[in-house]
C-alpha positions in Angstrom: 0.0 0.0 0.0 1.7 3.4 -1.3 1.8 6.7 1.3 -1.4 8.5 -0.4 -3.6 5.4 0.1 -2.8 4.8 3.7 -3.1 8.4 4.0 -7.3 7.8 2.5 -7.6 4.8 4.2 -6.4 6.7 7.4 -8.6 9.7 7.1 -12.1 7.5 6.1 -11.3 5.3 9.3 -11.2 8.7 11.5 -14.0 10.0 9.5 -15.9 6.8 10.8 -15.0 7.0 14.4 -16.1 11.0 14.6 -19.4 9.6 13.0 -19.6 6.9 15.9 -18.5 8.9 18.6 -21.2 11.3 18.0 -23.4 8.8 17.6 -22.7 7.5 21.2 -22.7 11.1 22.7 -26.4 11.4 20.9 -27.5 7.8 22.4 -26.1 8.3 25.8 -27.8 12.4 26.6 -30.2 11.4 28.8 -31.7 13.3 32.2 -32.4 11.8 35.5 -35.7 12.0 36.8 -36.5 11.4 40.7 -40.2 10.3 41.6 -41.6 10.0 44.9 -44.1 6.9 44.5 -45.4 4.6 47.7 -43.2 1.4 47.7 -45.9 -1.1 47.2 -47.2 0.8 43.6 -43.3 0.5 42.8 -43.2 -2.8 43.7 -46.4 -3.8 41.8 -45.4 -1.7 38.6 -42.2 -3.5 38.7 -43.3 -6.8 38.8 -45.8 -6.3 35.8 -42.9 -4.6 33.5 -40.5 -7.1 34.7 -43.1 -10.2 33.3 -43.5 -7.4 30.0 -39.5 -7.1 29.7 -39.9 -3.8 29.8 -37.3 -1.5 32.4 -38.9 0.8 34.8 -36.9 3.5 33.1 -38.1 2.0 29.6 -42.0 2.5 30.6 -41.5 6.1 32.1 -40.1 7.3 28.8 -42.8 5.3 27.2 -44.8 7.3 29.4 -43.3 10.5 28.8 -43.6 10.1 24.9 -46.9 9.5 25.0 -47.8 12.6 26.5 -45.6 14.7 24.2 -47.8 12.6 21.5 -51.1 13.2 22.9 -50.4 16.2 24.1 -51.7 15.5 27.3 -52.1 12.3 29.8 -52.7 9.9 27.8 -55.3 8.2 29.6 -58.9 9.8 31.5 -58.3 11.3 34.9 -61.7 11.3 36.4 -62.7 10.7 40.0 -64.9 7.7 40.5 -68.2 7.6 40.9 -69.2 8.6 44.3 -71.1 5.6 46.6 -74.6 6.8 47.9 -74.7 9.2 50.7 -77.8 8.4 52.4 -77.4 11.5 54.3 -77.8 13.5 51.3 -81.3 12.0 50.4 -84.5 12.9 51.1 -86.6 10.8 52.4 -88.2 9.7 48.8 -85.3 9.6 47.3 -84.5 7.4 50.6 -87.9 4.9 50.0 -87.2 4.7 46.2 -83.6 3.5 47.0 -85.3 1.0 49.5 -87.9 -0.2 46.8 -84.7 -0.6 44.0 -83.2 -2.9 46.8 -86.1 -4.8 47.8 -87.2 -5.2 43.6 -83.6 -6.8 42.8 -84.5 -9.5 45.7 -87.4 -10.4 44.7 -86.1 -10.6 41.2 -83.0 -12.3 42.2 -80.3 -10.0 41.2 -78.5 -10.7 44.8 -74.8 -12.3 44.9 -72.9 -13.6 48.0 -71.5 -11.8 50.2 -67.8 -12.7 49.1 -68.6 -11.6 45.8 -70.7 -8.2 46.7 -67.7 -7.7 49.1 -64.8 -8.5 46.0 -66.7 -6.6 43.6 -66.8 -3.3 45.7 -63.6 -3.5 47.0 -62.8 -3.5 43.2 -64.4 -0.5 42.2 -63.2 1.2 45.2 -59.5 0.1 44.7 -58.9 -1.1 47.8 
């Protein structure tokens, strides 16, 4: 190999590793972000992604993309629906919740207890 090809061969290699290193500096910017979050919603969020494959970090920017995307959360924030106060009734709003009670019983739309119990606890997240 003559002087002036080295010389080529020399400058595309150093062309290539400028190309690479910037390539790494672009891949490795990244930010730190701290999150206060109760251990046990950690935990559980952590064992689902772990069983997904998917790193907690992984799912946060997965997260974070999807709000840049939607321009917003991208899932409903509401407040669930509030169980009956029957101190706010009056007292025929009182009977006709009464007769609603009494009318599933007779017509059989009861469950066990377990369930009832399972079913609320569901709704109420807890």
């Amino acid at each position: 190999m003559n002087c002036k090809h080295f010389k080529y061969v020399l400058l595309l290699c150093l062309q290539f590793a400028i190309i690479v290193m910037e390539v790494m500096d672009t891949m490795s910017k990244s930010t730190n972000l701290y999150v206060r979050v109760e251990p046990e919603v950690k935990e559980s969020a952590e064992n689902i992604l772990t069983q997904l494959g998917i790193p907690m970090s992984n799912a946060v920017g997965m997260f974070l993309k999807q709000v840049i995307l939607r321009r917003g959360i991208p899932f409903d924030v509401t407040l669930p629906a509030q169980p009956l106060d029957i101190s706010t009734l009056t007292e025929s709003e009182f009977h006709a919740e009464l007769d609603r009670g009494y009318t599933d019983v007779i017509e059989g739309n009861t469950a066990p207890a377990k369930e009832a119990l399972g079913s609320l606890q569901g709704e109420l997240g807890i």
